[in-house]
C-alpha positions as CSV (number, residue, x, y, z in Angstrom):
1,X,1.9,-154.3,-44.2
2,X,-1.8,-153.1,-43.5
3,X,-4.5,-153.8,-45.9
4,X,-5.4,-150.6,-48.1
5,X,-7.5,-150.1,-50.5
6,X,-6.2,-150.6,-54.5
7,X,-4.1,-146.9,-55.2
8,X,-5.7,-145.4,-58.2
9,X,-4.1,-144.6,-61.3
10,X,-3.3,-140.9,-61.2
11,X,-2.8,-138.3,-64.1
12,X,0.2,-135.9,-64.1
13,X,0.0,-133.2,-61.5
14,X,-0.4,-130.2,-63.3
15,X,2.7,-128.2,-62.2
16,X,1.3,-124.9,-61.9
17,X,-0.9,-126.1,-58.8
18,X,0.0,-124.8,-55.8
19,X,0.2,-127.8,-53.8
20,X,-0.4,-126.4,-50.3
21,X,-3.7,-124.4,-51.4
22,X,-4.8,-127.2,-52.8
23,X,-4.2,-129.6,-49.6
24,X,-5.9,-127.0,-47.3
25,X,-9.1,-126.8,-50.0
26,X,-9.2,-130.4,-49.7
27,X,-8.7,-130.4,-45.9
28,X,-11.9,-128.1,-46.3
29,X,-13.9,-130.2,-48.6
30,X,-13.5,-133.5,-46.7
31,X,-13.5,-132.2,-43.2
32,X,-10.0,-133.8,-43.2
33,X,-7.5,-133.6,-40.5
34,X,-3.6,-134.5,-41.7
35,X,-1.3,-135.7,-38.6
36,X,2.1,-135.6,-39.4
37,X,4.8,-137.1,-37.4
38,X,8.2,-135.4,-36.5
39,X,10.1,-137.3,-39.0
40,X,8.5,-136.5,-42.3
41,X,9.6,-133.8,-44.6
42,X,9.5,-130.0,-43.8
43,X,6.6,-129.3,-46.5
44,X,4.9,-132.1,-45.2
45,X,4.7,-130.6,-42.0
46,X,4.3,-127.0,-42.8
47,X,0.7,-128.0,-44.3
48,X,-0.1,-130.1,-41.0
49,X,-2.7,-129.8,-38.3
50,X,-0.7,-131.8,-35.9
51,X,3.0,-132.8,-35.9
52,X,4.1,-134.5,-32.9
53,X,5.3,-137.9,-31.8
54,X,3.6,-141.8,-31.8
55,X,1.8,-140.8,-28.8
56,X,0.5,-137.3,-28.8
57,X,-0.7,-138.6,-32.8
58,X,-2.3,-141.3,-31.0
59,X,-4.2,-138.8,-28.7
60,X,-5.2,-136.6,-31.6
61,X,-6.7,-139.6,-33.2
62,X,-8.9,-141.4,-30.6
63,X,-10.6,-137.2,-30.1
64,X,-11.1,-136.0,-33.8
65,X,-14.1,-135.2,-34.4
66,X,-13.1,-134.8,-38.3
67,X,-14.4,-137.1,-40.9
68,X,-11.2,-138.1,-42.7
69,X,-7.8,-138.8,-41.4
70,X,-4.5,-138.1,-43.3
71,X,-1.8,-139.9,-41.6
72,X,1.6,-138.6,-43.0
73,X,3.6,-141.0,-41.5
74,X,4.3,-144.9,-41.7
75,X,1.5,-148.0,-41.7
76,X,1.4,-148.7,-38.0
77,X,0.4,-145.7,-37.4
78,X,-1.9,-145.1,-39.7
79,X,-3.0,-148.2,-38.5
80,X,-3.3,-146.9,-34.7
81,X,-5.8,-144.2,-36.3
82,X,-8.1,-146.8,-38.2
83,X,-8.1,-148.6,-34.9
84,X,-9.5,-145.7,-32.7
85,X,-11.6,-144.8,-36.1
86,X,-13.5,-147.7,-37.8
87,X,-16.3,-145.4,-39.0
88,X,-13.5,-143.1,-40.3
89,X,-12.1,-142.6,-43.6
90,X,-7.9,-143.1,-42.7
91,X,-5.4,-142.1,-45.4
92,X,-1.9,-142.5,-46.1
93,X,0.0,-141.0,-48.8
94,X,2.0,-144.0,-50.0
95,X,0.8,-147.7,-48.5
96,X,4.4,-148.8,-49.2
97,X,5.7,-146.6,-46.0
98,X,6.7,-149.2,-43.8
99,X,8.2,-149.6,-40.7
100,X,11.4,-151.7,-40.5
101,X,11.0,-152.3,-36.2
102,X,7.1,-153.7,-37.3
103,X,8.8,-155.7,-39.7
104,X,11.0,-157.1,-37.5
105,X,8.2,-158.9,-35.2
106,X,6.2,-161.1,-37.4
107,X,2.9,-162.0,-36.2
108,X,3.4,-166.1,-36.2
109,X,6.9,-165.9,-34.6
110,X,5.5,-163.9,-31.9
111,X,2.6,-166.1,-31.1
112,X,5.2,-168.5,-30.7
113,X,7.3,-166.9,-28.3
114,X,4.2,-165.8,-26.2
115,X,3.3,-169.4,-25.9
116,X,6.7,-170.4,-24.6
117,X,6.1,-167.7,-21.8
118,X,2.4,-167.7,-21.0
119,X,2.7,-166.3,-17.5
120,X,4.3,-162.7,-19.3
121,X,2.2,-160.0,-19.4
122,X,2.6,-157.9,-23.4
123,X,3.6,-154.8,-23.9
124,X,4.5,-153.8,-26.8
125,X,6.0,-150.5,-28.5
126,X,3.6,-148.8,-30.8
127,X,5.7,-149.3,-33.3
128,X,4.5,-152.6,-34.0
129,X,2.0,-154.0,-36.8
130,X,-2.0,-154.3,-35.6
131,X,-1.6,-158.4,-35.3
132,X,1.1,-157.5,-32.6
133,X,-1.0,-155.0,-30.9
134,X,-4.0,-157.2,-30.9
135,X,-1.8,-159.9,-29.5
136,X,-0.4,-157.2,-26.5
137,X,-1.8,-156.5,-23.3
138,X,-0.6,-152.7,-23.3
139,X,0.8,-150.4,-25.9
140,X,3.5,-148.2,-25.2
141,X,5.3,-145.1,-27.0
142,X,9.0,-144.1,-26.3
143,X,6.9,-141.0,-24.2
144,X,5.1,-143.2,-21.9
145,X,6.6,-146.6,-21.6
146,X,8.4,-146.0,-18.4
147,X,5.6,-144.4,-16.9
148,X,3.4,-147.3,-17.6
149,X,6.2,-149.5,-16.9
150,X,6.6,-148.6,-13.4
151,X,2.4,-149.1,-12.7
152,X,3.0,-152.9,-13.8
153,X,3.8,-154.8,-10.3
154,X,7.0,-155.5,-9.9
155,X,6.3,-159.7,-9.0
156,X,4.2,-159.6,-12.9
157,X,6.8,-161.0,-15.4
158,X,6.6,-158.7,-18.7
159,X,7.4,-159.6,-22.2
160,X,8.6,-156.6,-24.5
161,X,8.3,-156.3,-28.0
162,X,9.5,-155.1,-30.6
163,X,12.1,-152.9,-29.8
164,X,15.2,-154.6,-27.8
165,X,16.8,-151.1,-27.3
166,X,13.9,-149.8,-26.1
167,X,13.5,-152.5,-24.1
168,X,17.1,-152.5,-23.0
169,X,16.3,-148.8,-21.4
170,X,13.4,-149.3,-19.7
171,X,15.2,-152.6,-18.0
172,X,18.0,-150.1,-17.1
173,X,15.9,-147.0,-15.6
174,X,13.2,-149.2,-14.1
175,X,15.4,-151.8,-12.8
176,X,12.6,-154.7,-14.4
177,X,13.9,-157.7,-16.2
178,X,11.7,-157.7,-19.1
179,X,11.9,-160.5,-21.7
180,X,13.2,-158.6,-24.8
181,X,11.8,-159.8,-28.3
182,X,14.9,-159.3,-30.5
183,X,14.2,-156.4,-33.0
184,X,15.4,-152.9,-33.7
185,X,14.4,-149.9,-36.2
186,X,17.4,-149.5,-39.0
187,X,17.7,-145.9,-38.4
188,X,18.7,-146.0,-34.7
189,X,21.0,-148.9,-35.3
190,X,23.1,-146.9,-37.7
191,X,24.4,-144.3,-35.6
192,X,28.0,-145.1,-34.8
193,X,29.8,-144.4,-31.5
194,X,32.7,-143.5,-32.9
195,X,31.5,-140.8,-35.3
196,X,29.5,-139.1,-32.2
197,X,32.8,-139.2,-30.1
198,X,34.3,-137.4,-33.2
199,X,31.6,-134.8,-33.2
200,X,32.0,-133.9,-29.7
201,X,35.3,-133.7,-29.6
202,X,34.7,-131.2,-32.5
203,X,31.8,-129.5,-30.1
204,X,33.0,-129.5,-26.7
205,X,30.2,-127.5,-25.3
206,X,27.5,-129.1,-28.0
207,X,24.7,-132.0,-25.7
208,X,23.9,-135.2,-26.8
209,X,20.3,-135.8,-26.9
210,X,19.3,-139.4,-27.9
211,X,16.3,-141.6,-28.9
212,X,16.2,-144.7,-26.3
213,X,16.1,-147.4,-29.6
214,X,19.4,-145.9,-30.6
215,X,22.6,-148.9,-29.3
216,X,23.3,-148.6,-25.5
217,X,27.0,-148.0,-26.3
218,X,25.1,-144.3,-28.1
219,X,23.1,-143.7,-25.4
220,X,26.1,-143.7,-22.9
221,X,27.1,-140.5,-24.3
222,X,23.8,-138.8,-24.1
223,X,23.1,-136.1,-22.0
224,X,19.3,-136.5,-22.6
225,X,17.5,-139.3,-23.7
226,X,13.8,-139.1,-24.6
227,X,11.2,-139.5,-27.5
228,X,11.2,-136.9,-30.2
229,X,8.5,-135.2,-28.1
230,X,10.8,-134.9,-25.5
231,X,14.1,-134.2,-27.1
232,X,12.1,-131.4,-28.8
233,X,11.1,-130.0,-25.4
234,X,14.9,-130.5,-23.5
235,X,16.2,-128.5,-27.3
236,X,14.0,-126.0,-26.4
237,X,14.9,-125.3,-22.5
238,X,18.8,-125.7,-22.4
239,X,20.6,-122.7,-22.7
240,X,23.1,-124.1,-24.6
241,X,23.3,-123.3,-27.6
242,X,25.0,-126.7,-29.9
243,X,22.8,-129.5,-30.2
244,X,24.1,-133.0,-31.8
245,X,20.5,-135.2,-32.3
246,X,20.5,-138.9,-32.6
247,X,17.2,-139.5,-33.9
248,X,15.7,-139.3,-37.4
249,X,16.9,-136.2,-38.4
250,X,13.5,-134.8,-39.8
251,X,12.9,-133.7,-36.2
252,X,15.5,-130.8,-36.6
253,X,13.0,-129.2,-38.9
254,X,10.8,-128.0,-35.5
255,X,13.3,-127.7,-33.7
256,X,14.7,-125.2,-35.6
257,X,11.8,-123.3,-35.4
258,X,11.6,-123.4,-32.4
259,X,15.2,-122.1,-31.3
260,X,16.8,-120.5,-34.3
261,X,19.2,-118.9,-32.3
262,X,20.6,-122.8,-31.9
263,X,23.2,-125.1,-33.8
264,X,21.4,-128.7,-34.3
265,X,23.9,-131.6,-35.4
266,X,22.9,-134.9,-36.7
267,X,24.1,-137.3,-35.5
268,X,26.3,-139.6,-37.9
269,X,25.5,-143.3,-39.4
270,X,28.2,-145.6,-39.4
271,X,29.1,-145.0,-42.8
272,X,28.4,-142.2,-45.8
273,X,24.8,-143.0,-46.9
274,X,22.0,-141.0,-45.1
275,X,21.0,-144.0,-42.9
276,X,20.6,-141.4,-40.1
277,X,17.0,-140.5,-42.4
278,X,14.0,-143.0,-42.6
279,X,13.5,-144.5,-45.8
280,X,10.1,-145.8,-44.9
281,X,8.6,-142.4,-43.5
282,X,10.7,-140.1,-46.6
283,X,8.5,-142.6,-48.9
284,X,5.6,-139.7,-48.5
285,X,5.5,-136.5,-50.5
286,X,3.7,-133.4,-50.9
287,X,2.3,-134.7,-54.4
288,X,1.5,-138.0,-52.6
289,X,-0.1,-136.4,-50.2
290,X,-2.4,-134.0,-52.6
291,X,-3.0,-137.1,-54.8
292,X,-4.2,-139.3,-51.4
293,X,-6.3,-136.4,-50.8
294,X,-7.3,-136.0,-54.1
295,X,-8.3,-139.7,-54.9
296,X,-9.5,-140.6,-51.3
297,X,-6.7,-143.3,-51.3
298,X,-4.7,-145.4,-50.3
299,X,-7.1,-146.2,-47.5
300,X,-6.7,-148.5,-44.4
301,X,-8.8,-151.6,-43.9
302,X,-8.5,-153.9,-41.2
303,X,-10.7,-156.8,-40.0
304,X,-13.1,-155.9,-37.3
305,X,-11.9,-159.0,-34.8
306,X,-8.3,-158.0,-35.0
307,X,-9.1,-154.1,-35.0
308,X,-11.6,-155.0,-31.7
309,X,-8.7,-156.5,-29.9
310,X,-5.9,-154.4,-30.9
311,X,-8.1,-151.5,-29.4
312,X,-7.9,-153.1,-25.8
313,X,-4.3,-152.4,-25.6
314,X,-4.5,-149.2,-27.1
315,X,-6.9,-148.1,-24.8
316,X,-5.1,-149.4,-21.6
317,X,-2.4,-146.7,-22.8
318,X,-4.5,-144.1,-23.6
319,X,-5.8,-144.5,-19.5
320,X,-2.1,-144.9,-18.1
321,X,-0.9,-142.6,-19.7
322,X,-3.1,-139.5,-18.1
């Protein structure tokens, strides 16, 4: 988890507020921009400035010329925006929204395995804590990894982390043999072959479109697979007209919007929870959000010698990836 500043003790929220005035008065007062990634709630992104993937966020962070950041999202990326920002004021609406694919790359084991291979080149998913970026040679998101990928010669042995799915892809389309550190994100792990197989048997003309950390055995039925930015974007240009989506299923929210005139499915967990949904990033709220805002935390604080060489990597991505 990220160091943030102590969360304050809040009084009720006095229900008669309307909660989305209020955000943009406070957007207003503290020359405040809120980013909002595709996965968070509908209210949370109907009172964004920007809602878009790990990347594009990324972007929007390292160019702002706004005084305070509100990162609706999950720590790493909140994070990523400190990083680009020291001078800024970064927010998160609860410090508590983790990221179970960070989690699953701890900073000491990972020195370890970097020492066993120290002719690998890092890369590393964005989706990884800042002590895993500062120990990376190149970020990636799932928008540009193959892209940046493909620029890395071919003779350079590469190390991925965190994501083994991811990692599993880019092997496939690039035709690299990447060493793959072992971890996954909970959501993507939960969507069960059979249960899509069902659902298309139940939509014969519905597509598949697919997040590249879900299983391979998902992704060999997809008939697209992309970040969210780019599953929005195919959603949007087919002309057919049923959908099933195996990603976090807060992404339908746009997409929606976007083509009303269109069926979106989620795709099913293996079982009858709603695994298919983030826990981490449905840990932020409107009221969390207002109260952030409000009290000017939870903040992000990172140590300047881990934030300095964090940013290398970050900015090797932000080049490549123009």
């Amino acid at each position: 988890m990220p160091a943030v500043s102590p969360v304050l003790e809040h009084d009720a929220i006095d229900p008669s507020l309307d909660l989305f005035a209020e955000i943009e008065r406070l957007k207003t007062q503290l020359n405040a921009v809120l980013l909002a990634h595709y996965y968070q709630d509908p209210d949370i992104q109907d009172v964004a400035d920007h809602i878009a993937d790990s990347l594009k966020l990324a972007q929007v962070a390292a160019e702002t010329d706004a005084d305070v950041i509100v990162f609706a999202g999950v720590h790493f990326m909140a994070e990523t925006a400190k990083i680009l920002n020291p001078d800024k004021l970064v927010l998160m609406p609860d410090a508590q929204a983790g990221c179970s694919l960070a989690d699953s790359c701890p900073p000491r084991a990972f020195a370890e395995f970097r020492a066993q291979h120290p002719d690998h080149m890092v890369i590393s998913y964005i989706n990884c804590s800042a002590a895993i970026k500062a120990q990376s040679d190149i970020i990636v998101t799932s928008s540009n990894a193959e892209k940046i990928v493909r620029q890395v010669p071919e003779e350079q042995p590469i190390i991925f982390a965190p994501d083994r799915n991811l990692g599993a892809y880019l092997n496939r389309v690039t035709g690299r043999n990447m060493l793959l550190w072992n971890g996954s994100c909970i959501v993507h792990e939960m969507f069960s072959e059979k249960k899509i197989v069902q659902l298309k048997a139940r939509h014969p003309n519905a597509l598949v479109l697919a997040h590249p950390e879900c299983e391979p055995v998902v992704l060999e039925h997809a008939d697209h697979i992309g970040s969210t930015s780019s599953i929005r974007e195919f959603a949007r240009r087919t002309p057919v007209k049923e959908l099933i989506i195996a990603t976090e299923p807060g992404l339908i929210h746009l997409m929606q919007k976007d083509s009303p005139d269109k069926v979106f499915i989620p795709a099913p967990p293996t079982n009858t929870c709603a695994c298919n949904e983030c826990p981490h990033m449905k840990r932020n709220t409107l009221e969390k959000l207002y109260l952030c805002m409000r009290d000017r935390a939870p903040a992000i604080e990172l140590d300047e010698e881990l934030r300095q060489r964090a940013l290398l990597p970050i900015r090797r991505m932000l080049e490549m990836s123009r």
